[in-house]
C-alpha positions as CSV (number, residue, x, y, z in Angstrom):
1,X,-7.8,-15.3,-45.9
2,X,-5.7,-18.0,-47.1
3,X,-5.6,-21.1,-45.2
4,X,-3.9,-24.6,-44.8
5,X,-4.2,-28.0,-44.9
6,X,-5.8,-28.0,-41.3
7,X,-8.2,-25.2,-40.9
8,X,-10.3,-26.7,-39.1
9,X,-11.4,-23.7,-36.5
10,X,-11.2,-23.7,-32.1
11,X,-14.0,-23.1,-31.0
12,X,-13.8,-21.3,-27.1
13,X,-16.5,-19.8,-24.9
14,X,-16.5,-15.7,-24.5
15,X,-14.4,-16.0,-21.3
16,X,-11.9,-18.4,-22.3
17,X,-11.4,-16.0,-25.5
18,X,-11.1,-13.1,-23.2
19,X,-8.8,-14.7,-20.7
20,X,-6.4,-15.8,-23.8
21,X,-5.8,-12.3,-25.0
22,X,-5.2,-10.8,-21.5
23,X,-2.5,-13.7,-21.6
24,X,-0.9,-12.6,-24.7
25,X,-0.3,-9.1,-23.3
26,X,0.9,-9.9,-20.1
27,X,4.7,-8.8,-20.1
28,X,6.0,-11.7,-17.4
29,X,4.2,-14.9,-18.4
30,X,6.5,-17.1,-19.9
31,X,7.2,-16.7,-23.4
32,X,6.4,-20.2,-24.8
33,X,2.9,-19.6,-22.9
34,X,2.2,-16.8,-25.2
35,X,2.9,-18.2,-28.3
36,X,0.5,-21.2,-27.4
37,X,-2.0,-18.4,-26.7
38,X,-1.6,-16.6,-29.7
39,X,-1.8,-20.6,-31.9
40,X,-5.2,-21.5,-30.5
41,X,-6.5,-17.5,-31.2
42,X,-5.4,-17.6,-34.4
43,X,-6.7,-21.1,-35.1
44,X,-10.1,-20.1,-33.3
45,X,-10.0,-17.1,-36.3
46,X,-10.1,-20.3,-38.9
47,X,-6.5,-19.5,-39.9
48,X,-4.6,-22.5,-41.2
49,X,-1.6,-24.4,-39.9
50,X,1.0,-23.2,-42.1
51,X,-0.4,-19.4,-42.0
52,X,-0.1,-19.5,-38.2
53,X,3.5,-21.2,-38.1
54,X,4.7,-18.5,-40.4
55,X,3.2,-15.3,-38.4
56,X,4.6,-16.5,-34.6
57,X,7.8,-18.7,-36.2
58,X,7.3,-22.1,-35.4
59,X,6.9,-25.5,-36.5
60,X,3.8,-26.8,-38.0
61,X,4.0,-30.1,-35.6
62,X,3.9,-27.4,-32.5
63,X,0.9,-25.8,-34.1
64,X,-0.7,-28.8,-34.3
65,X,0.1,-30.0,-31.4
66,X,-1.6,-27.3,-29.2
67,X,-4.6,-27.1,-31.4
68,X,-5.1,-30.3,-30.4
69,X,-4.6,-30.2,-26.9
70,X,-6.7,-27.0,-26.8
71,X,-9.9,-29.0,-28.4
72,X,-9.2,-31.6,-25.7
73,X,-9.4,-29.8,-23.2
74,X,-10.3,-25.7,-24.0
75,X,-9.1,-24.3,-20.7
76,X,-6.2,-21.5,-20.4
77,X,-4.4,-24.2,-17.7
78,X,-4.5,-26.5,-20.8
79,X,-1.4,-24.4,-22.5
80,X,0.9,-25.6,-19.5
81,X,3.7,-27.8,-19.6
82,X,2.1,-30.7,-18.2
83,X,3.9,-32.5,-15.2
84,X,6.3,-35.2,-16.2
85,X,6.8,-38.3,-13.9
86,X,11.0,-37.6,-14.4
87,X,13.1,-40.4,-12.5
88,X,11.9,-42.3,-9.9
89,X,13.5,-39.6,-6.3
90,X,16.9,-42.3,-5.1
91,X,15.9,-40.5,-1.4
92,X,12.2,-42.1,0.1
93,X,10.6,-39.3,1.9
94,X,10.9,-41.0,5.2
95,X,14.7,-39.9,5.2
96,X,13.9,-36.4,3.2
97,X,11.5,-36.2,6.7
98,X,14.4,-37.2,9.1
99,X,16.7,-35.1,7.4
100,X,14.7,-31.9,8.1
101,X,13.8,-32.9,11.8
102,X,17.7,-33.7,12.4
103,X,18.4,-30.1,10.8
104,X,15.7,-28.6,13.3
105,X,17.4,-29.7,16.1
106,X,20.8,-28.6,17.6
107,X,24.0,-30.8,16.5
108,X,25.6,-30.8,20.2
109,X,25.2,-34.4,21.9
110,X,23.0,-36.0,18.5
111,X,26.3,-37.2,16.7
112,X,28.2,-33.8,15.9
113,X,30.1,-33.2,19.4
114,X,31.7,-29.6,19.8
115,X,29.1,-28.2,17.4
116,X,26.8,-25.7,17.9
117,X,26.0,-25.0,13.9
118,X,25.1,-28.0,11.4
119,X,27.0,-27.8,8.3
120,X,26.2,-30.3,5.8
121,X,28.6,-33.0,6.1
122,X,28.0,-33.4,10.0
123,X,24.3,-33.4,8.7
124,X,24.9,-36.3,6.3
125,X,27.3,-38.4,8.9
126,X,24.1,-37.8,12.0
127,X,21.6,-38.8,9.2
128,X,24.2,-42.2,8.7
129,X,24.1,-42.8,12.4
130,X,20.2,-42.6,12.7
131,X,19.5,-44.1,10.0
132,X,21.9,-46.2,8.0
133,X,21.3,-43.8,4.9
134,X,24.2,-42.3,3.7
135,X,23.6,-38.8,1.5
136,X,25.8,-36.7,-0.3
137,X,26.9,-33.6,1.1
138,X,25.4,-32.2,-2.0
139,X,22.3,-34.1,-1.9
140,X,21.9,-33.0,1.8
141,X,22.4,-29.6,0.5
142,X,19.5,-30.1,-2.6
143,X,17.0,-31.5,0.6
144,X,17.7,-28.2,2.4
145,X,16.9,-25.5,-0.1
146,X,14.5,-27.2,-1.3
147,X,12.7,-26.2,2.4
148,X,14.0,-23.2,2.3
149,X,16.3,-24.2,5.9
150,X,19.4,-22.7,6.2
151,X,21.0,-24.7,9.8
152,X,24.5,-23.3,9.3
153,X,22.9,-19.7,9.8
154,X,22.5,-17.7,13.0
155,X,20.6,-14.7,13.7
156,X,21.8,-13.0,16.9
157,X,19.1,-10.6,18.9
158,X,19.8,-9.3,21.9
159,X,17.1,-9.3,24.6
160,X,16.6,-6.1,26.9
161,X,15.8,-7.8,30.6
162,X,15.4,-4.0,32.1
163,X,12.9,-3.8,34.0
164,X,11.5,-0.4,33.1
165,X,11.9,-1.2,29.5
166,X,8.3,-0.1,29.1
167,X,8.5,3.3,31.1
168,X,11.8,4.6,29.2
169,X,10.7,3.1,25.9
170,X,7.2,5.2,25.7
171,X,9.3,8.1,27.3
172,X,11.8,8.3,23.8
173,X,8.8,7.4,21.6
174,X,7.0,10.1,23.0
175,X,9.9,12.6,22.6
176,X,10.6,11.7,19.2
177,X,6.3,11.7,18.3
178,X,5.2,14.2,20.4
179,X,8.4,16.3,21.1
180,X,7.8,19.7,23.5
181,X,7.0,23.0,22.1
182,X,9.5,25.0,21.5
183,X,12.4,22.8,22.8
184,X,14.8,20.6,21.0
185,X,15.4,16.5,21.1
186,X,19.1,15.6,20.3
187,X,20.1,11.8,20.0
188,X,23.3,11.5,21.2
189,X,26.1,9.1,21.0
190,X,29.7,8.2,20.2
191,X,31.0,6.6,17.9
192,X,34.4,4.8,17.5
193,X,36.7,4.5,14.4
194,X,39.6,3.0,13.3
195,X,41.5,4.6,11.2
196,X,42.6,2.3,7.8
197,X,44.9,2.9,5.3
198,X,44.4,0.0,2.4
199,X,47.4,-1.1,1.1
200,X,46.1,-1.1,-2.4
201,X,43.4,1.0,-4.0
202,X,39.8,0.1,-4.6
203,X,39.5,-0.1,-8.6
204,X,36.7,-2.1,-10.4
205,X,36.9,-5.6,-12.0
206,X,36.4,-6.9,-15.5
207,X,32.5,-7.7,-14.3
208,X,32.2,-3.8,-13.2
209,X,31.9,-4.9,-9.3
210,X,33.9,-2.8,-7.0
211,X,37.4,-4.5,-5.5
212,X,37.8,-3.6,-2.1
213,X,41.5,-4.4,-1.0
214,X,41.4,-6.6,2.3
215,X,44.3,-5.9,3.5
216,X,44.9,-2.6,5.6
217,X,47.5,-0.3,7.7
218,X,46.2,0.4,11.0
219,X,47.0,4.4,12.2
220,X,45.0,4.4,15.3
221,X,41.7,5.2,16.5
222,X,39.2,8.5,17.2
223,X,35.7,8.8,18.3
224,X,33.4,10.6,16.6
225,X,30.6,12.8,19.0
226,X,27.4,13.7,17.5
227,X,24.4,15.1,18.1
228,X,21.4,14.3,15.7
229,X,18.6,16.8,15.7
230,X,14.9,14.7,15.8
231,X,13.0,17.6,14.0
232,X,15.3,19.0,11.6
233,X,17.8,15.8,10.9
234,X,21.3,18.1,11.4
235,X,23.8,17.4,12.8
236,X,26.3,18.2,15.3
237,X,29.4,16.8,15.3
238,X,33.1,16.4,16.4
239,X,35.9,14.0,16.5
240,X,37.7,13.4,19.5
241,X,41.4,11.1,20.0
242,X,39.4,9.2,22.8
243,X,36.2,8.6,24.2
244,X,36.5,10.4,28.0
245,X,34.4,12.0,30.3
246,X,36.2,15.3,29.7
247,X,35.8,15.0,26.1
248,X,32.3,14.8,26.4
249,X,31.7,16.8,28.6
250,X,33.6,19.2,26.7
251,X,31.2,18.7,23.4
252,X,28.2,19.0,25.6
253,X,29.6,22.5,26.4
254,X,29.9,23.1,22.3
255,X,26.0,21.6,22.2
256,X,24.8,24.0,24.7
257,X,26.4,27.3,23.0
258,X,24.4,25.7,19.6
259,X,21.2,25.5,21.0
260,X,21.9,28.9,23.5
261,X,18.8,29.5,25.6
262,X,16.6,26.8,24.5
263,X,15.6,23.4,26.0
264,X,17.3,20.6,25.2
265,X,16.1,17.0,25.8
266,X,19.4,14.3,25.3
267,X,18.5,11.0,24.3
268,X,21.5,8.6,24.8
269,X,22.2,5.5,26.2
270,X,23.7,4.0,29.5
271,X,27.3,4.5,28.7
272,X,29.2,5.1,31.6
273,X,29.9,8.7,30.7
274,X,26.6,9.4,30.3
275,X,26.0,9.3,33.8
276,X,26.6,11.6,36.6
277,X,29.6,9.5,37.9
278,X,31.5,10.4,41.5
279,X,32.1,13.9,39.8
280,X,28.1,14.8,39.3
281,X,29.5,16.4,35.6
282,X,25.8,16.4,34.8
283,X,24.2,18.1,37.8
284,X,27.2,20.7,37.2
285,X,26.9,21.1,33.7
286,X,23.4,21.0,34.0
287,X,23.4,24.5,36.8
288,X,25.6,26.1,34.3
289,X,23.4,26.2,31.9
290,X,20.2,27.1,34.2
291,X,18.7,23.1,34.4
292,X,17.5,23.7,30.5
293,X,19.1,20.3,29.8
294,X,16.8,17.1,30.2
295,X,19.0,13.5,30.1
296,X,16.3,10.9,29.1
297,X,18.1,7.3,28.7
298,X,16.9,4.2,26.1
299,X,16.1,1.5,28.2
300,X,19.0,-1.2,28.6
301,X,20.8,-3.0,25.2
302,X,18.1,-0.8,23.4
303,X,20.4,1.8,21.9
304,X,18.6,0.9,18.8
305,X,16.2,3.4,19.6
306,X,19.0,6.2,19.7
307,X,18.1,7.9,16.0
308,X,21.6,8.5,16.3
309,X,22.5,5.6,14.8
310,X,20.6,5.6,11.9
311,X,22.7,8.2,11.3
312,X,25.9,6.9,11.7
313,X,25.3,3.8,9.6
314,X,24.9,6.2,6.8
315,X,27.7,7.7,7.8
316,X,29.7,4.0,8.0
317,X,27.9,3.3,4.6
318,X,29.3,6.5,2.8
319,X,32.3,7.3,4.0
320,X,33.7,4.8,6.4
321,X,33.6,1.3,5.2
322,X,35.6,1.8,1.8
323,X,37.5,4.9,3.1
324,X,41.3,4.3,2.9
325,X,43.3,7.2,5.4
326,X,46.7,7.5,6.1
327,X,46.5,9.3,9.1
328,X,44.0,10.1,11.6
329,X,43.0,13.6,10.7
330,X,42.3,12.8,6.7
331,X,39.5,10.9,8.4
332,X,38.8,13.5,10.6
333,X,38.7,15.9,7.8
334,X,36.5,13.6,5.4
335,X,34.2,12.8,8.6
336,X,33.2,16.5,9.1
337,X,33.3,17.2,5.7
338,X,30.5,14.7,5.2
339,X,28.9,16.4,8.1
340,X,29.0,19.7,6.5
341,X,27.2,18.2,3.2
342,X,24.9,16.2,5.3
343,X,23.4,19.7,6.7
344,X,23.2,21.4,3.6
345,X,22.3,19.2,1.1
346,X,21.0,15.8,2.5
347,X,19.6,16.5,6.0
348,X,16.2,15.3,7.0
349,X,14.6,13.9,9.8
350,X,13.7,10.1,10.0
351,X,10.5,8.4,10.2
352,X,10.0,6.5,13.2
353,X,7.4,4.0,12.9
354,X,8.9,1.4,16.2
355,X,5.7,1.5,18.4
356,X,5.6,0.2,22.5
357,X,2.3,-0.7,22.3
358,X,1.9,-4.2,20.3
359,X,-1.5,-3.2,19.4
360,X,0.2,-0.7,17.1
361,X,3.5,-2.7,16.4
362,X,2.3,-5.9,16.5
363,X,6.3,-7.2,15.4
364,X,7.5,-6.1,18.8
365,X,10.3,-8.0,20.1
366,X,12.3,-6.1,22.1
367,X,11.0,-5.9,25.5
């Protein structure tokens, strides 16, 4: 095999070897990692300097460079970039540290009145008054993501502070885990829409994203009732002008002639026409049909657990949210339509995995 002026071999232990060819193959270590790999192989093979700069196209300096190292110091680690000193940081850690506390805190009454929310300039003027050091806004910005904080964000969470949280919550786990044999669980809800018209058409840019025209003509608004079967993932729908107790009432009618002579357990929430009211629509409806209809309610600001919704964010997702309709029964007409194709093409039942017991769900946080 012909050689260079330096052939000179590497020597390498079995392991070291072994490690430095499982490098070479691995698809995401960095590139200039591998080709340092494959130098000190080669060179531990006795081929010469120019021989190897040839095969992986590099520099003879570089090959040398690494063979070097590697005799140094005949470790994988020894093929890293090592860590460079760079300029000497303009910000002492004392005020990196005060920065991070200051952005840990709330900004109402430190030195940003009328704020609830940092942003990064009233971060950089309360970091002046504490401490005399004035940053950038851009700097501040650099200090922040580079500990992952993110002040001028808010997550909202809504806590339920019913007191049978528990109770109702096992009740609707139960249903939709362990439903009763021969019966049938429907989540049931409503669902509001406006109805939008966009004034220009959606079309896609020169990068290929999707332009969705802001602005919009406003036609009104319909509710859309449905009824999401736990088991089998159909549904059963209809769109209303407006949410009233006669209109559901009226779909509860349309529900019971579905599911004629069965059991029927309703899981909705504590809307106000989902209640028996000074009417008692329930207790009527409910001796019409021979008491076959059970009402079980999710436990206060816990509609979450209404499967329902899952549902209807697909529904939002799909046909809703870039929808443009010119008058309220085009959306009526695309809603059911998606309906229809939901049932015979997409329909399935979801997989709930939400648990009461923390034991089971140990992320709990709603009750």
């Amino acid at each position: 095999m012909a050689r260079g002026p330096d052939a000179t071999p590497v020597t390498m232990t079995r392991k070291v070897r072994r490690e430095l060819k499982l490098l070479v193959r691995r698809h995401r270590a960095p590139f200039v990692v591998i080709q340092r790999a494959r130098i000190v192989l080669l060179a531990r093979d006795g081929v010469g300097t120019k021989r190897i700069s040839d095969t992986i196209g590099s520099n003879e300096r570089t090959v040398r460079k690494w063979k070097a190292r590697f005799r140094a110091d005949p470790r994988p680690e020894a093929l890293e970039d090592r860590r460079r000193t760079g300029r000497p940081s303009a910000v002492s850690v004392a005020t990196r540290c005060e920065l991070v506390q200051l952005a840990c805190e709330r900004p109402d009454g430190i030195a940003a009145p009328f704020r609830e929310v940092w942003t990064y300039g009233s971060l950089a003027e309360a970091l002046r008054v504490r401490t005399g050091v004035l940053l950038s806004v851009s700097e501040v910005g650099r200090i922040l993501r580079f500990e992952s904080l993110r002040p001028h964000r808010v997550k909202q969470w809504l806590k339920s502070r019913d007191p049978d949280f528990t109770a109702k919550a096992e009740r609707v786990c139960d249903l939709y885990l362990n439903p009763p044999k021969g019966a049938v669980v429907l989540c049931i809800d409503e669902k509001p829409m406006q109805v939008l018209e966009r004034i220009h058409p959606n079309h896609v840019g020169g990068d290929g994203r999707l332009r969705h025209e802001y602005e919009y003509k406003r036609h009104g608004t319909q509710v859309l009732l449905a009824a999401f079967n736990v088991k089998t993932g159909r549904v059963f729908g209809r769109v209303v002008p407006r949410r009233t107790s006669k209109a559901t009432v009226s779909f509860m009618n349309a529900v019971a002639r579905h599911y004629r002579g069965r059991e029927v357990y309703v899981v909705w929430d504590n809307l106000n026409t989902h209640y028996d009211g000074p009417d008692q629509r329930w207790t009527r409806f409910n001796q019409r049909y021979g008491g076959r209809f059970h009402f079980v309610y999710t436990p206060t600001h816990a509609s979450w657990m209404n499967q329902v919704e899952i549902w209807f964010s697909i529904l939002h997702r799909r046909v809703l949210k870039y929808g443009s309709f010119d008058d309220a029964p085009r959306q009526k007409h695309e809603v059911e339509s998606f309906i229809r194709f939901w049932n015979r093409n997409e329909r399935h039942p979801f997989r709930w995995t939400w648990r009461v017991d923390e034991r089971q769900n140990p992320r709990r946080r709603a009750a």
